[in-house]
NUDO-429198 format. One record per residue (C-alpha): residue in one letter; x, y, z. Coordinates in steps of 0.2 Angstrom, whole numbers, plus 5000, padded with zeros to 4 digits. Layout:
aXYZ;...
//
This chain:
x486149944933;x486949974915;x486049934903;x486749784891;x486849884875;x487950014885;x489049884890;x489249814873;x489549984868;x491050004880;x491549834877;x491749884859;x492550014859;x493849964872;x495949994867;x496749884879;x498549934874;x497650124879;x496550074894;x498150004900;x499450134897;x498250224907;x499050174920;x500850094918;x502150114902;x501949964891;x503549924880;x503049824863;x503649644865;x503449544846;x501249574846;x501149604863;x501649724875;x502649714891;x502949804907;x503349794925;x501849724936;x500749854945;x500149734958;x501949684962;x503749754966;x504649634951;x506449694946;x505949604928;x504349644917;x503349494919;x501449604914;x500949574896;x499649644886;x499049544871;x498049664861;x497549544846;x496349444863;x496049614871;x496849534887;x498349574900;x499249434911;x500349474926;x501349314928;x501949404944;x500349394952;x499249284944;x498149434939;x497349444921;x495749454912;x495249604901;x495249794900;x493849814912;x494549654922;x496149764923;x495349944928;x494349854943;x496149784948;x497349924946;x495950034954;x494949944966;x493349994959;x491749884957;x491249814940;x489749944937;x491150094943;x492550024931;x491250024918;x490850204921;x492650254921;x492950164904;x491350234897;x492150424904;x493650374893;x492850354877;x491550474877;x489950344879;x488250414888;x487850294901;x486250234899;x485550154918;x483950034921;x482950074934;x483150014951;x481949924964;x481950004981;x482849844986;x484349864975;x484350064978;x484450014996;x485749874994;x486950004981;x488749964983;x489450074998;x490850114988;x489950194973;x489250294985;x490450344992;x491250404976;x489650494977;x489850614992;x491750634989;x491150694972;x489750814980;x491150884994;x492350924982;x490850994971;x490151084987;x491851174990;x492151234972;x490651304973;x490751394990;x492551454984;x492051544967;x490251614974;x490151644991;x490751804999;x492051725013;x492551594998;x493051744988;x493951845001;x494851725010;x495051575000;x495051654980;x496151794986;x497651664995;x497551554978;x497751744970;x499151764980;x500151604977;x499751654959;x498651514954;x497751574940;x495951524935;x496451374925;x497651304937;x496351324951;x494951234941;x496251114935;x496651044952;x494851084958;x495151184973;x493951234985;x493551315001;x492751275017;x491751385027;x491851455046;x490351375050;x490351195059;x489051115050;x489051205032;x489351045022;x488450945034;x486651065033;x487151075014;x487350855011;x485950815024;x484750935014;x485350844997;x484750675005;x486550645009;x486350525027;x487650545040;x488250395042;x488950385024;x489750585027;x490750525042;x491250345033;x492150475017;x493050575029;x491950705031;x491050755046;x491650705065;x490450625078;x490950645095;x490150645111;x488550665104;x489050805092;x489050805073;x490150945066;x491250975048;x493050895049;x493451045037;x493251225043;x493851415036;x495251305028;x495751305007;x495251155001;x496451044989;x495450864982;x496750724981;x496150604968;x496450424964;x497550374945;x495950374937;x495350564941;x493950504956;x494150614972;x494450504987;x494950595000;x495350805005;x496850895011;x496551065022;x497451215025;x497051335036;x497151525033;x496951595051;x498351645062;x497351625078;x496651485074;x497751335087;x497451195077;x498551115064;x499251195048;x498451045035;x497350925039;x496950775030;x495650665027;x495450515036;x496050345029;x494150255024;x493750125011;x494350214997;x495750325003;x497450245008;x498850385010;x500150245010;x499650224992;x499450384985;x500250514978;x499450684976;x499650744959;x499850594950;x498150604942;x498850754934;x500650714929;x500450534928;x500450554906;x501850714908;x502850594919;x502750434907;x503150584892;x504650654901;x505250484910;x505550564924;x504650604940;x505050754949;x504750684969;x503950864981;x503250894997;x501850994996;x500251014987;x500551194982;x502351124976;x501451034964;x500351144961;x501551264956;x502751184945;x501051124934;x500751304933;x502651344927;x502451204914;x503151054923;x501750924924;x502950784928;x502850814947;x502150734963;x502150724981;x502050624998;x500950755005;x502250805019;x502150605023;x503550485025;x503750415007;x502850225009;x503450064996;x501550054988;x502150264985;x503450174976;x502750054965;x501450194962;x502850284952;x503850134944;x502150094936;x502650274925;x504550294925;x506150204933;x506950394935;x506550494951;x507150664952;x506850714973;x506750914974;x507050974994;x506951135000;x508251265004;x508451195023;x509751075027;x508751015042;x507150995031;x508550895019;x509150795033;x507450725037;x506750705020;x508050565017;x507150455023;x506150405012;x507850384999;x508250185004;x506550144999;x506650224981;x508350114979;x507449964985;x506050004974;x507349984959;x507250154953;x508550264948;x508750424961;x509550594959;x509250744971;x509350914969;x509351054983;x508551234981;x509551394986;x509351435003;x507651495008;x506651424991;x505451294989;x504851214972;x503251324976;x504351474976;x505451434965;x504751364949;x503451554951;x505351654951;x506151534935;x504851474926;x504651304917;x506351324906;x507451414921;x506751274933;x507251134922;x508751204918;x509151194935;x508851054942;x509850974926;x511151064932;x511351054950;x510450874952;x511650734958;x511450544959;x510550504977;x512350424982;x513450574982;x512150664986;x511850595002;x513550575007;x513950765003;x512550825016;x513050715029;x514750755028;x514350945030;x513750895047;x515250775054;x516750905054;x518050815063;x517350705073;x517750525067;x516450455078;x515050555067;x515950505051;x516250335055;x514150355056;x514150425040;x515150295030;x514050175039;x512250245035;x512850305018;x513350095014;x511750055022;x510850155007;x512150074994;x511549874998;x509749944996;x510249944975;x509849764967;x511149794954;x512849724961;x513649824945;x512849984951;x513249954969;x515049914963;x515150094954;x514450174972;x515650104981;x517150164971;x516250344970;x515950344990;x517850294993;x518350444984;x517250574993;x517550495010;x519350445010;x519050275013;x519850125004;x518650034993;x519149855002;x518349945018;x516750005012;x516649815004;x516849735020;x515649835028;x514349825014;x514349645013;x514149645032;x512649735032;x512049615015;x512349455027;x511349515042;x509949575029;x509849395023;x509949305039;x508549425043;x507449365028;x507849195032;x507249195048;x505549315045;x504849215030;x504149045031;x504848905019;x504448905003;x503448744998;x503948634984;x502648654971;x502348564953;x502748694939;x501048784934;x501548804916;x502748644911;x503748684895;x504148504891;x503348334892;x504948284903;x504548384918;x503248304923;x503748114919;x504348094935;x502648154945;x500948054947;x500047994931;x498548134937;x499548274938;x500348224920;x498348194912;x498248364920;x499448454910;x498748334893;x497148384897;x497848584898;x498848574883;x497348514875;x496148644879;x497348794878;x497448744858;x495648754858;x495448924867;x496648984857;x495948914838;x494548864841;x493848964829;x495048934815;x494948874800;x496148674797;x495848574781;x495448384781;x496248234772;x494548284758;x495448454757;x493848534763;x493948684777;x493448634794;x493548734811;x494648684825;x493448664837;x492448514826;x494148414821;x494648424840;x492548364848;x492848204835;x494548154840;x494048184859;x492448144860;x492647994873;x493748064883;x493048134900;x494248264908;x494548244925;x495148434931;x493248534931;x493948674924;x494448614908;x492748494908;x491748654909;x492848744896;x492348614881;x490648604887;x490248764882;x491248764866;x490048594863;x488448684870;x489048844858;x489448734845;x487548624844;x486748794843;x487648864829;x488948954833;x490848944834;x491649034848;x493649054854;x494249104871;x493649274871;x491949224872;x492249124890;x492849294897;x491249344903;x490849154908;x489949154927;x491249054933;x492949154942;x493949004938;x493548974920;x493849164917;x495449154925;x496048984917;x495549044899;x496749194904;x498149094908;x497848994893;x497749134879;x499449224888;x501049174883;x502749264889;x503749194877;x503649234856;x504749244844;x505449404838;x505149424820;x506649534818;x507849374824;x507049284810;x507249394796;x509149414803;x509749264802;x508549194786;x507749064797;x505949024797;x505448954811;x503748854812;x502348944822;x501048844831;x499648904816;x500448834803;x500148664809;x498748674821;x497848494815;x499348404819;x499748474838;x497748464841;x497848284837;x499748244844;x498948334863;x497148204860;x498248064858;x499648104872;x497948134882;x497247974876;x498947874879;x499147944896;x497347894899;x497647704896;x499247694907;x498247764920;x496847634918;x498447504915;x499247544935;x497547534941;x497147374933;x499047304939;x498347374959;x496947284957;x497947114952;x498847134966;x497647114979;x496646984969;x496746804975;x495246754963;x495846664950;x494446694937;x494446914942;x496546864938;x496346814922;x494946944918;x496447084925;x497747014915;x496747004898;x496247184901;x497947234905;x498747154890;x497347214879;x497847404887;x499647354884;x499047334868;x498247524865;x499647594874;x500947504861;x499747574846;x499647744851;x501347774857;x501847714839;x500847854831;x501747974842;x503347904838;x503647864856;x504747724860;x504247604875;x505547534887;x504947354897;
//
């Protein structure tokens, strides 16, 4: 356990805007920043950070809370682990309670797993740099590629003994159990036998966005040795190769810097052009390229820059992947190497400057590219071409942008010799077939209430619950957002928000628990001294409070000081007049309260054939109709029937 003053340390110390762009490229928005979701594939930025509350809200996903909130999210780690990560960040000691022997026992598997990984990747440092089979074989290929000492501590590469229980004798005799090495990947068990997964291979650590190992690649160095080439580890609680990208760790600040992200295969490809002075690189790990893969790049740069190999073969298969970077809404170009060269190679022989220059030269938008490779292949055989025009349209109606799709289309007519109205036809073929498709794989979209009305109209046409609802929220949302500020009453005296708005509300019983709970703890706060805002409910026990309190202090909408300041316009902020909308929402609360208790009143009559209860409904009807009349002149409200 961490103990509290630690956490309060983090807590305080905590950048959001810096935890944040961490991990995907916020834009400034008015006081907030904006940027494309990172739980979701969204074509428009619908992820904002609002620094002044310390908290992000993905309107995409529902997601939201605050920067440690955001790191357990984007991540997948455990409260205590995102805590650690953050504490990393800013340089805080972690200072840790003792457990009991339960808790020890009942530790997150996950933590303990970052454990192991942590002591694997540490083991095989330590074998590569001291050992004598480390240092001949595996020190002496890195030597070879030219890695030098500070790219191979950098990547923190490793090596794997020829033994088949070196890491297993070495973890068991640390206290490490088995059970935990075979769940990270890292020993086999099979028909009775326990053995290392790695073996006499070079070892390179693939880590998650935030610098944690999670998994290993192997390569092995023996040329009588049957098995495969690279081995990877297996996919386990905390590694997904679907939703990684090896190097990212590394390039992730280089790629948001140079908004551009060079696309490899290979690890020592990565490794390489790090070493050359290109940081702005990744790879799939020699894996098809996955949608997650995607997103995991769009989170740092819209621009994608593919490098293949010198091998038209290699080329032909590695275009795979391509339609998925279109759909993924990025924007593509490719480049090839010359014959025989891969990035590894090819950024040793250029160097950071030649390599760039290159691939600035030679790179082509994914399109033409695409089409120039597969029409190497066709010759003259209109059958193959006629596939050609046909795959390379397919790739085109991958692009949500009709205005780009427009611009392909004229571009491919001209390399193929095919009339533009052609290549239409057939595109928009393939477009209906795709939506037919949809239509039929995904189930009917309910019919829902808005969750964030903008005007009182949209809900006068829905039950009178569901508008006391959105009363009730637009009346807590000012009091999670002001509570704490300061509003002047008719004696001119200075009174906080959250005491004007307990005395005008102070009978009214809110009907959705949520927002009940909400103001009972501003009213519990408030009896024993203190005044608190919304931050303070975002550590509240309850999920749903924490989340509503979110959704509450979020807004996507502000106004852009710059329009202001154009056009000479002053435009009244919400601040400015905070008494009056936190007694206009109590009283449209209040108003829609007693039209509630009137249609319950008029059911009632209905189905009353006492004449004595009849008159007691009517005069309390009337006396309701009375209130209702009040109130709605106060709001300015005018009353048909």
């Amino acid at each position: 356990m961490i103990q509290p003053s630690t956490i309060e340390e983090i807590k305080n110390r905590i950048d959001i805007v810096e935890v944040v762009g961490d991990f995907v490229t916020l834009k400034r928005s008015g006081s907030s920043y904006k940027a494309l979701s990172p739980f979701t594939n969204e074509k428009t930025p619908s992820f904002y950070v609002v620094p002044s509350k310390g908290i992000f809200k993905d309107f995409s996903s529902g997601k939201g809370g605050d920067a440690i909130t955001f790191v357990m999210e984007v991540d997948g780690l455990s409260y205590v682990e995102a805590l650690k990560y953050l504490a990393g960040k800013y340089g805080i000691e972690v200072k840790e309670e003792e457990q009991s022997d339960e808790a020890l026992i009942a530790q997150n598997k996950r933590e303990s797993l970052y454990i192991v990984l942590n002591f694997a990747k540490e083991y095989f440092e330590e074998v590569l740099h001291s050992s004598d089979e480390g240092k001949s074989i595996g020190l002496s290929y890195f030597k070879e590629r030219g890695f030098t000492d500070e790219t191979v501590k950098k990547f923190e590469l490793g090596y794997s003994k020829e033994l088949w229980d070196g890491l297993l004798n070495e973890a068991t005799n640390k206290g490490y159990k088995k059970e935990l090495l075979a769940e990270a990947g890292l020993i086999i068990d099979k028909e009775g036998k326990t053995y290392d997964r790695f073996r006499s291979r070079v070892m390179f650590p693939i880590h998650n966005v935030s610098g944690k190992t999670i998994a290993f690649g192997g390569r092995k160095l023996s040329s009588t040795d049957k098995s495969a080439k690279y081995i990877n580890s297996p996919e386990t609680e905390l590694y997904f190769k679907s939703k990684v990208l090896y190097g990212m760790y590394q390039g992730k600040n280089a790629i948001r810097k140079e908004d551009n992200c060079y696309l490899v295969e290979g690890y020592t490809d990565v490794i390489s052009m790090h070493q050359a002075g290109i940081e702005n690189v990744v790879s799939s790990s020699g894996t098809a390229l996955t949608e997650d893969q995607v997103k995991l790049i769009r989170r740092y740069t819209e621009n994608v820059t593919v490098i293949f190999d010198g091998d038209q073969a290699g080329i032909k298969a590695s275009m795979r992947g391509i339609d998925l970077l279109l759909e993924g809404d990025l924007n593509v170009k490719a480049v090839a190497l010359p014959d025989g060269e891969d990035p590894d190679s090819y950024a040793r022989q250029l160097g950071a400057a030649g390599f760039r220059d290159y691939v600035a030269e030679e790179a082509q938008d994914i399109i033409r590219f695409k089409t120039k490779v597969l029409l190497d292949e066709t010759g003259n055989d209109p059958v193959k071409k006629a596939g050609v025009i046909k795959d390379i349209v397919s790739s085109i109606t991958k692009i949500n942008d009709p205005l780009k799709r427009t611009v392909y289309i004229k571009e491919c007519s001209d390399l193929l010799g095919i009339a533009e109205s052609v290549l239409i036809a057939e595109q928009n073929k393939i477009l209906i077939e795709n939506r037919k498709g949809q239509r039929r794989d995904e189930p009917p979209v309910p019919m829902e209430m808005p969750p964030f009305p903008m005007e009182e109209e949209m809900v006068d046409n829905l039950d009178i619950s569901k508008i006391i609802e959105f009363q009730e929220r637009e009346s807590v949302r000012v009091l999670v957002n002001y509570g704490k500020n300061k509003i002047q009453t008719r004696e001119l005296q200075d009174q906080y928000l959250i005491d004007y708005f307990l005395n005008e509300a102070d009978e009214i019983q809110f009907t959705n628990e949520t927002y009940r709970k909400i103001v009972e703890v501003f009213q519990e706060k408030l009896r024993e001294g203190e005044v608190i805002d919304g931050e303070f409910l975002l550590n509240h026990e309850d999920e749903e409070v924490r989340k509503t309190v979110i959704d509450l202090s979020a807004d996507k909408y502000e106004l852009s000081e710059n329009w202001s300041e154009k056009y000479q316009i002053h435009v009244p902020r919400e601040t400015e007049f905070l008494k009056d909308v936190t007694y206009t929402n109590v009283l449209r609360l209040k108003f829609r309260i007693v039209q509630q208790l009137i249609q319950e009143e008029t059911e009632k009559l209905k189905h009353t054939t006492n004449e004595a209860q009849v008159d007691e409904l009517l005069d309390d009807i009337n006396e309701l109709k009375k209130v209702s009349v009040e109130i709605a002149k106060i709001l300015g409200n005018v009353l048909v029937g």
